[in-house]
C-alpha positions in Angstrom: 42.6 -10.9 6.1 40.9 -9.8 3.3 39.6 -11.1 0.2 40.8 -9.8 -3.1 40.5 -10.0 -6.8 43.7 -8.9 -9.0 42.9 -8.7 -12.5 45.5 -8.1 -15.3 46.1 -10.2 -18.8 49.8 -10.9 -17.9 50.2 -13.9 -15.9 53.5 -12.8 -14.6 51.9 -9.8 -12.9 48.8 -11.8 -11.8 50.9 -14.5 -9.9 53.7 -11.6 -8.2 50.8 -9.7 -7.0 49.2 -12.7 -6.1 52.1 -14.2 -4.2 52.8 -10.8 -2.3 49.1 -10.5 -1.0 49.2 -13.8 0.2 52.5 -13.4 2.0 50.5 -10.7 3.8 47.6 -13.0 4.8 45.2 -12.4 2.3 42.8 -14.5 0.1 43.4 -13.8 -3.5 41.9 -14.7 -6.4 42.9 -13.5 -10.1 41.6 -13.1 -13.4 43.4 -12.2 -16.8 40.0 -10.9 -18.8 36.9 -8.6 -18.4 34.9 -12.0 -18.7 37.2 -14.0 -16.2 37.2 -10.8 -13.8 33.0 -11.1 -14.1 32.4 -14.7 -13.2 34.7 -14.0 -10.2 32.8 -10.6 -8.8 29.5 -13.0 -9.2 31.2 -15.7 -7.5 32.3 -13.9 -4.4 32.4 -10.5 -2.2 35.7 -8.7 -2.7 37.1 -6.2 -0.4 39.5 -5.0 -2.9 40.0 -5.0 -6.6 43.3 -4.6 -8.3 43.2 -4.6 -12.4 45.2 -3.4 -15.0 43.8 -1.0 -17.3 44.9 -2.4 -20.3 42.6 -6.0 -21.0 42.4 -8.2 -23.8 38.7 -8.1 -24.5 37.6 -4.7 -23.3 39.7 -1.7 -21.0 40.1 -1.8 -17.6 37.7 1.8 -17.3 35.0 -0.6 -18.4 34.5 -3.2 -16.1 35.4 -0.2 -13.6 32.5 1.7 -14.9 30.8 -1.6 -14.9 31.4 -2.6 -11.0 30.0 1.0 -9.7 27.6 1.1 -11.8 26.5 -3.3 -10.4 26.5 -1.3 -6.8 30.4 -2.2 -6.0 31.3 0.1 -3.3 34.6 -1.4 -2.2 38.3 0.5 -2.9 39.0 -0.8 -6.6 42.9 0.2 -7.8 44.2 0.8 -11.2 47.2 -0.6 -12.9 49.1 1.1 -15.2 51.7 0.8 -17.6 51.8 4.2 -19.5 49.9 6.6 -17.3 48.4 9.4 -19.3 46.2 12.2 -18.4 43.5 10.4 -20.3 43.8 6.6 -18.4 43.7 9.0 -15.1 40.4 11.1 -15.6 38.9 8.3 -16.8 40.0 6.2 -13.4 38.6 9.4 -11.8 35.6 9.9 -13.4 34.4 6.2 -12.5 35.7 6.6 -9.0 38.9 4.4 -9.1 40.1 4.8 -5.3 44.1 4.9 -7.1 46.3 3.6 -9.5 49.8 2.1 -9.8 52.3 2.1 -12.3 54.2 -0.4 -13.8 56.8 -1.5 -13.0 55.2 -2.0 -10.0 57.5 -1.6 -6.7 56.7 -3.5 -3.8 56.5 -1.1 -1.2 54.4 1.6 -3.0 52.1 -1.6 -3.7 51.0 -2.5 -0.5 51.0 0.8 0.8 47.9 1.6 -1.5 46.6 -1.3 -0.6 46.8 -0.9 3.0 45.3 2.4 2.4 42.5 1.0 0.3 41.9 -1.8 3.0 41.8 0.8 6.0 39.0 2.6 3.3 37.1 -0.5 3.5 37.4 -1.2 7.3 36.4 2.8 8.1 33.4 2.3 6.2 32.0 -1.0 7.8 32.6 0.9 10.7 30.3 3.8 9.4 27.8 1.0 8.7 28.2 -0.6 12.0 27.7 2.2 13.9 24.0 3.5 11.4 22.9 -0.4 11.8 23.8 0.5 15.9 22.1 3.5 16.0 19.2 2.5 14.0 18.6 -0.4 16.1 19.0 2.0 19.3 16.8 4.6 17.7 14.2 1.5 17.4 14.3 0.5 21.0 13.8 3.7 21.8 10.8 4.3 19.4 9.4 0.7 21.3 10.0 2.5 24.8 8.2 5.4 23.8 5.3 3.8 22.4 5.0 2.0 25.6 5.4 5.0 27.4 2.7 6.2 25.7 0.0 3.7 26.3 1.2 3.5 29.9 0.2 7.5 29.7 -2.9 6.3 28.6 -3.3 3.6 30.8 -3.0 6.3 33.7 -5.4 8.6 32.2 -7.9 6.4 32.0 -7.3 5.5 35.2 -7.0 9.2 36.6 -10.3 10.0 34.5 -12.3 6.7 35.5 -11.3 7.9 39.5 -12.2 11.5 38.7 -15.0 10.6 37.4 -16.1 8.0 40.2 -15.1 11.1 42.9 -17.4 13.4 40.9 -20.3 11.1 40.9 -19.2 10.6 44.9 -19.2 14.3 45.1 -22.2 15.3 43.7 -24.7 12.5 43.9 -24.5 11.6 47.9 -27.1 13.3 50.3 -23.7 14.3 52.8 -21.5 16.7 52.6 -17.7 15.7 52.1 -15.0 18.1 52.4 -11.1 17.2 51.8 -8.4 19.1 53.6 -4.5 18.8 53.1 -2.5 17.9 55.8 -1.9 20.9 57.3 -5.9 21.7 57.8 -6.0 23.3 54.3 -9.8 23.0 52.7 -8.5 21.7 48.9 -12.3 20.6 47.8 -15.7 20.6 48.9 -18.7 19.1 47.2 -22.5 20.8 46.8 -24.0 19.5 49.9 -21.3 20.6 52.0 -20.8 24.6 50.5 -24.6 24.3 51.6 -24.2 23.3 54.8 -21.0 24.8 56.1 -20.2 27.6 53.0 -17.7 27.8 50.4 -14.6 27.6 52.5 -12.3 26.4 50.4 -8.7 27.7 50.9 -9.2 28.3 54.2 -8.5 25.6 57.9 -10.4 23.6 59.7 -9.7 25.2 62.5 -11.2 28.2 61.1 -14.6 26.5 60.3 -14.3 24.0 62.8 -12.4 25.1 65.8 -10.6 23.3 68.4 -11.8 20.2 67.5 -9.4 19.7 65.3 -6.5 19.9 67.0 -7.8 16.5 69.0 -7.8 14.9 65.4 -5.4 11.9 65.7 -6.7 9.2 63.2 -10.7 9.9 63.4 -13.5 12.2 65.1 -16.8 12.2 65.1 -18.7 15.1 66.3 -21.7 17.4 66.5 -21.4 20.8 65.0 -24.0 23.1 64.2 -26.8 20.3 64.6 -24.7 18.6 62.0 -22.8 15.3 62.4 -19.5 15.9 61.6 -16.8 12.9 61.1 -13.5 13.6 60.5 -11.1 10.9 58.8 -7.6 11.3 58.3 -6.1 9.1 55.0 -2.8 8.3 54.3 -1.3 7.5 51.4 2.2 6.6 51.2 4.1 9.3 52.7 1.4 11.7 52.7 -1.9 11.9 54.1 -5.1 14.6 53.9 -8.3 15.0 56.0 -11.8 14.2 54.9 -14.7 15.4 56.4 -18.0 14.0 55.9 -20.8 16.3 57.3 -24.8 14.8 57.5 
């Protein structure tokens, strides 16, 4: 159902258009004057405007030219009883979505108004679907924000550990030496390139020995008049070696 104003200054007309758009299930009201036709668009939202272009107090082109330029965006049809080049570039020129002649027949009626109707339907869909994608555009502005202060969450995080490994590294009288799984050397501190070399990049085994191969969960050993401990960490699914050298 939708709601509609029909304006024209024949009664006649007004109450056959009126009756025929109500038999179709719509809510009409009418208006026979530019003034009348006024107080009703302030009054209430219109889907669809029908007026004749011929009114007692002003044309027809004028309250069109007034609507769109009051920000009336809806379909809004012409009537006409002696079409002329003029009445139709004027309809035009102010954005009239059609126009009828009179007499008006029934069928061609409601066929432009169906059309007009389907106009205003396809256009509320355009608008649902911005308002949808505006809304979806700002959920996922919200989820990148957050994924950006959880990025900076985990900075901090990585930076206040780096930091506190750094400090571990540098400032502690042992050596400490950190192996991947498979023996690798991945990082060695100051003390230990003292004591043992810089050896990183290459095994255990190859600084070490055998001893390694008896690693299981912890060692500790002498090596070179050096204590040697060796501790293997897991974390989750993976696990490395560290070695702590004194």
């Amino acid at each position: 159902m939708a709601n509609i104003l029909v304006v024209d200054d024949e009664e006649g007309i007004r109450k056959t258009l009126k009756r025929i758009l109500e038999k179709e299930g719509h809510f009409v009201e009418t208006a026979g004057s530019y003034k009348e036709a006024c107080e009703r668009f302030v009054e209430r939202d219109f889907d669809l405007i029908i007026m004749d272009i011929v009114l007692p107090d002003v044309p027809g082109t004028e309250l069109l030219k007034f609507l769109k330029e009051a920000g009336y965006e809806n379909p809004i049809v012409m009537i006409t009883g002696k079409p002329s080049i003029e009445t139709v570039q004027e309809a035009v020129r102010y954005r009239a979505f059609d126009y009828i002649t009179k007499p008006i027949d029934r069928k061609e009626f409601l066929e432009v108004v169906n059309k007009a109707l389907e106009d205003v339907e396809r256009k509320k869909d355009e608008i649902s679907q911005k308002v949808a994608e505006y809304l979806r555009m700002r959920e996922v502005e919200k989820e990148i924000e957050e994924m950006k202060r959880e990025i900076k969450k985990l900075k901090e995080e990585v930076e206040r550990k780096e930091g506190y490994i750094e400090k571990l590294y540098e400032t502690h009288s042992f050596g400490l030496m950190i192996s991947a799984e498979d023996g690798k050397i991945i990082d060695m501190n100051r003390i230990a390139k003292e004591k043992v070399g810089d050896v990183v990049g290459k095994n255990l085994r190859e600084v070490f020995g055998e001893i390694v191969d008896e690693l299981d969960e912890e060692i500790v050993t002498k090596w070179k008049g050096y204590d040697v401990e060796f501790h293997k960490i897991k974390e989750g699914d993976k696990s490395m070696i560290m070695v702590v050298i004194t």
